[in-house]
N, CA, C and O of each residue as an XYZ file, in Angstrom:
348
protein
N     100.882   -149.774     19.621
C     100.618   -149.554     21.025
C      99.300   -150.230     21.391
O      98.239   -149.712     21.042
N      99.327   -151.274     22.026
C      97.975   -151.806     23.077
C      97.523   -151.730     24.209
O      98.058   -152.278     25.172
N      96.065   -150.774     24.295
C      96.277   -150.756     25.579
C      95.619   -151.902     26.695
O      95.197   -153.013     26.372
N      95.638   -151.495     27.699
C      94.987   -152.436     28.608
C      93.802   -153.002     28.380
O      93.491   -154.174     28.590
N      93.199   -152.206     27.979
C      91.412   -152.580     27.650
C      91.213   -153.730     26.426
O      90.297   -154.530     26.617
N      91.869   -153.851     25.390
C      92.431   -154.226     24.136
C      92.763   -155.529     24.871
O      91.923   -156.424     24.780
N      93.988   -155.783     25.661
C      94.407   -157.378     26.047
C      92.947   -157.443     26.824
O      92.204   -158.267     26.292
N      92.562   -156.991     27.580
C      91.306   -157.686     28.565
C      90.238   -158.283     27.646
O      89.775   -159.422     27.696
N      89.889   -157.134     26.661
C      89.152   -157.921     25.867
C      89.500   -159.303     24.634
O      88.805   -160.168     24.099
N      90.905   -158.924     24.584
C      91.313   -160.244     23.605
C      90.970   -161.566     24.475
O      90.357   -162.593     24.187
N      91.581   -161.148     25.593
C      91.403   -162.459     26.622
C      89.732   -162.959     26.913
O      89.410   -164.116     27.182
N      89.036   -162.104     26.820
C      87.469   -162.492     27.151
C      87.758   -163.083     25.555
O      88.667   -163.899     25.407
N      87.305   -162.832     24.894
C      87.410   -163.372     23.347
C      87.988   -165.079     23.632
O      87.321   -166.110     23.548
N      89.347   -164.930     23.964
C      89.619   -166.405     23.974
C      89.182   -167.040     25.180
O      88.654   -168.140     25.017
N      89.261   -166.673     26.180
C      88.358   -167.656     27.418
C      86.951   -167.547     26.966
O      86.319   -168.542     27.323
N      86.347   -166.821     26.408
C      85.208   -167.580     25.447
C      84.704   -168.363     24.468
O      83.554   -168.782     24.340
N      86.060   -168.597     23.498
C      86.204   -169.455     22.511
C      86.835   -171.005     23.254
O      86.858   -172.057     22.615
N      87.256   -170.898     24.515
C      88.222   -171.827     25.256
C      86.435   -172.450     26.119
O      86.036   -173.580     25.840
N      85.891   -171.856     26.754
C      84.725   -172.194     26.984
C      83.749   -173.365     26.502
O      83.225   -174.394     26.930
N      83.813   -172.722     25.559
C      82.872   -173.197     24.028
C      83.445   -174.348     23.337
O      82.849   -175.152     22.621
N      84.598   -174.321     23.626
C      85.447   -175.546     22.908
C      86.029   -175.489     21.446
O      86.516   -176.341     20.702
N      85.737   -173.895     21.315
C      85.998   -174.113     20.057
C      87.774   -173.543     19.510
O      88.336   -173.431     18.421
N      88.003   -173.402     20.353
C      89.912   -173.708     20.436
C      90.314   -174.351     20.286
O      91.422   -174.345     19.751
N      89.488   -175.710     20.781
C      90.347   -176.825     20.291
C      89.919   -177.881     19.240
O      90.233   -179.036     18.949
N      89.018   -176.898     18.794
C      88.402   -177.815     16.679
C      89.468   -177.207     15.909
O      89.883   -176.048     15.873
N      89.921   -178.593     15.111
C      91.013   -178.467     13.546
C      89.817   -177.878     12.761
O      88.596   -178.011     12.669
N      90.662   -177.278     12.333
C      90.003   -176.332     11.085
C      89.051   -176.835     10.175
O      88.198   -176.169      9.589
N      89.348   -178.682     10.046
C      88.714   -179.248      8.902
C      87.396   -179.835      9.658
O      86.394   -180.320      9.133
N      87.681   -179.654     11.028
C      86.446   -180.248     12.000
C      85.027   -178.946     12.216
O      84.152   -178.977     13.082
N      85.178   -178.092     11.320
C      84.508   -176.634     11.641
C      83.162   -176.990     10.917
O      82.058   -176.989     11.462
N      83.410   -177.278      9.671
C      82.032   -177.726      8.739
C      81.307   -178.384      9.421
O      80.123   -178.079      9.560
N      81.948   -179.620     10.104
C      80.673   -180.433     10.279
C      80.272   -180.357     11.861
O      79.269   -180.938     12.275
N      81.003   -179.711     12.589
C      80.627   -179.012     13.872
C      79.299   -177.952     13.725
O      78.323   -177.915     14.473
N      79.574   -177.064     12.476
C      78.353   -176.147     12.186
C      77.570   -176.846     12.086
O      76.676   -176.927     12.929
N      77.639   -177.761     10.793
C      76.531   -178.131     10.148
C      75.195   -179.095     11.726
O      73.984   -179.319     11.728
N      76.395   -179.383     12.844
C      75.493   -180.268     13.654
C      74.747   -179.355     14.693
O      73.656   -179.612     15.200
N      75.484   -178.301     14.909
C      74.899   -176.833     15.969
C      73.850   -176.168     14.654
O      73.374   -175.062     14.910
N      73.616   -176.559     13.793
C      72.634   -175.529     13.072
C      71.279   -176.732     13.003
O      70.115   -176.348     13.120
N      71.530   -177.773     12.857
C      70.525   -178.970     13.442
C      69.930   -178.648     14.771
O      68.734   -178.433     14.579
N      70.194   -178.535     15.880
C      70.071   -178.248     17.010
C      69.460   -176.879     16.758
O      68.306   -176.939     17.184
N      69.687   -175.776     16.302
C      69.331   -174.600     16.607
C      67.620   -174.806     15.484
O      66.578   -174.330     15.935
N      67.621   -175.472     14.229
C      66.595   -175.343     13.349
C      65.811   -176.359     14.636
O      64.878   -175.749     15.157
N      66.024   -177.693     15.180
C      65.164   -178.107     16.247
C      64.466   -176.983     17.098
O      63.333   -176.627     16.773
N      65.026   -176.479     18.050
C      64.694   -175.489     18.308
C      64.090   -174.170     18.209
O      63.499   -173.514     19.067
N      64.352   -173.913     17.005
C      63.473   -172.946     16.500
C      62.145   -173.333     16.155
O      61.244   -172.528     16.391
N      61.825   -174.636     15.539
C      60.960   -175.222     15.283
C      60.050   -175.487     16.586
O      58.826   -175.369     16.643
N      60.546   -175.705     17.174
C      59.462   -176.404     18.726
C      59.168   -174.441     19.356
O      58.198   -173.891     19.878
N      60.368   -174.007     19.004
C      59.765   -172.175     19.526
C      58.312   -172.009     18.412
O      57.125   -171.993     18.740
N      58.772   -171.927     17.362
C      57.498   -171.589     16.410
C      56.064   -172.087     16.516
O      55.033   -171.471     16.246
N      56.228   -173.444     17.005
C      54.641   -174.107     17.227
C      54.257   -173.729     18.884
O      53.071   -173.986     19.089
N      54.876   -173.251     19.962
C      54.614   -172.740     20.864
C      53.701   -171.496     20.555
O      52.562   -171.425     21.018
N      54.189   -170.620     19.839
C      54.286   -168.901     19.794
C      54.140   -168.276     20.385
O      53.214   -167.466     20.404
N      55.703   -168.498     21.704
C      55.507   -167.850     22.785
C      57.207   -168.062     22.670
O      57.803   -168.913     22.009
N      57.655   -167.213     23.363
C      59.556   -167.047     23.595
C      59.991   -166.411     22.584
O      61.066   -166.719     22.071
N      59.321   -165.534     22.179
C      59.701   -164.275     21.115
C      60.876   -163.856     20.920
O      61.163   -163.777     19.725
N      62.006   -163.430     21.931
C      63.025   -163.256     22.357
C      64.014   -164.476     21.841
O      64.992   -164.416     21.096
N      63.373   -165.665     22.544
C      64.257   -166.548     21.810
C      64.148   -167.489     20.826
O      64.860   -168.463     20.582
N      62.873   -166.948     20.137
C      62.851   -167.153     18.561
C      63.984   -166.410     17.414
O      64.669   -166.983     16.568
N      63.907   -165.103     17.695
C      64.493   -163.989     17.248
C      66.329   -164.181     17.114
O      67.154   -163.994     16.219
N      66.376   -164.702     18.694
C      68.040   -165.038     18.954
C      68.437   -166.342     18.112
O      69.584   -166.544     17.714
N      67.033   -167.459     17.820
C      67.386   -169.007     17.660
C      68.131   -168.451     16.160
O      69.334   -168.456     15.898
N      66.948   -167.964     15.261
C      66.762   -166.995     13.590
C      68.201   -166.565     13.603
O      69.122   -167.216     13.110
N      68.339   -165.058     14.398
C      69.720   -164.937     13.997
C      70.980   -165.687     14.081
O      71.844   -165.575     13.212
N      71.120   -166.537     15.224
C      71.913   -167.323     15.480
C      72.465   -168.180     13.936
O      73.541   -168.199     13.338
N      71.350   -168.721     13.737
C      70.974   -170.269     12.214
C      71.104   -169.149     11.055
O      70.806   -169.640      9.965
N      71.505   -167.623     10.970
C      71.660   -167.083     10.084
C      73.540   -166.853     10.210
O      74.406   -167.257      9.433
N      73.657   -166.202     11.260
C      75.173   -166.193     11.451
C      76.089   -167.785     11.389
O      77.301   -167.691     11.198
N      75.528   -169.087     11.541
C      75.901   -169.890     11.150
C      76.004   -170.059     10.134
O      77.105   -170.467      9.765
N      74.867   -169.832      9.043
C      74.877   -170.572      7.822
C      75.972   -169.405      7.205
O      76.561   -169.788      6.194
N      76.312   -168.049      7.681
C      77.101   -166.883      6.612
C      78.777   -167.509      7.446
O      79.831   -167.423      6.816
N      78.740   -167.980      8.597
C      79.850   -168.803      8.930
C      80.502   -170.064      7.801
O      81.643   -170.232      7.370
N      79.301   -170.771      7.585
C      79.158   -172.314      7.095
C      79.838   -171.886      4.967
O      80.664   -172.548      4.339
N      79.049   -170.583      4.458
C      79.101   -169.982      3.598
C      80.901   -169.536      3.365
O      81.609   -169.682      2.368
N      81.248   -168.919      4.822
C      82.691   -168.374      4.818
C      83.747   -170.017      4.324
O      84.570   -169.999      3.409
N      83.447   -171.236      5.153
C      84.539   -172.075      4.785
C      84.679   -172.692      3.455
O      85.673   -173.046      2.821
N      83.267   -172.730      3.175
C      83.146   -173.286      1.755
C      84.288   -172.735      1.252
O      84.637   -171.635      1.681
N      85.034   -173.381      0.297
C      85.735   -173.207     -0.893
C      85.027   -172.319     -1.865
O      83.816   -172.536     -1.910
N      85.497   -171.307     -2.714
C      84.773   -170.444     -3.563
C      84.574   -171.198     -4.667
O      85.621   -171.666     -5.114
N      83.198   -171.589     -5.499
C      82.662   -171.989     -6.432
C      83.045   -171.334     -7.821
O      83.392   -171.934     -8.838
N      82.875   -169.663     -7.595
C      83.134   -168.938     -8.896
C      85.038   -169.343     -9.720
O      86.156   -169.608     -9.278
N      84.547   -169.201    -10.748
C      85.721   -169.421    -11.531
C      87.033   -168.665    -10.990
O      88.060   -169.326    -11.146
N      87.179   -167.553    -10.453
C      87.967   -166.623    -10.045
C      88.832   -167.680     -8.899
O      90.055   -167.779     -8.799
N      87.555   -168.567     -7.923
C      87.965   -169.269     -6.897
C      88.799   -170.312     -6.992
O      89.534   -170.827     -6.148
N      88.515   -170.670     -8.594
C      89.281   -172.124     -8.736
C      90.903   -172.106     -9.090
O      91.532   -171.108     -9.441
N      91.403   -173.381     -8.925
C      93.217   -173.178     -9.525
C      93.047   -174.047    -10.020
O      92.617   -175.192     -9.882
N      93.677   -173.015    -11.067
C      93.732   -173.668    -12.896
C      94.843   -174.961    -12.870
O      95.764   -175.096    -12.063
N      94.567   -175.660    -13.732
C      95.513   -177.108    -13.778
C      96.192   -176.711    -15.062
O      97.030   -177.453    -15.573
């Protein structure tokens, strides 16, 4: 059973991902999409830090370049032995 509130918010979810553009990146286009938005965000954080002023959006730049990199972490392929297929 779904209720109303549930589709409204699925739909904000995707007209926000539709926004952003990121609906329409192939899966294999995700890595290096991060890897170029986490460039941009370490710029940024950097020019916040030698200011030391925009506290707020120092804090947001930080978490942001953290939820990327545990994003960037998720596509990787798993390294540990468990991850690999055996030949």
């Amino acid at each position: 059973m779904s209720s109303k509130n549930d589709e409204t918010d699925a739909q904000q979810v995707w007209k926000s991902l539709a926004e952003a553009g990121l609906d329409e990146i192939a899966l294999d286009e995700f890595p290096a999409r991060i890897k170029a938005v986490k460039l941009v965000v370490m710029g940024r954080l950097s020019e916040l830090l030698e200011l030391k002023t925009g506290v707020q959006e120092r804090d947001s730049a930080a978490y942001s370049l953290g939820t990327l990199k545990n994003l960037e972490a998720t596509l990787q392929p798993d390294p540990s032995p468990a991850g690999r297929s055996k030949k």
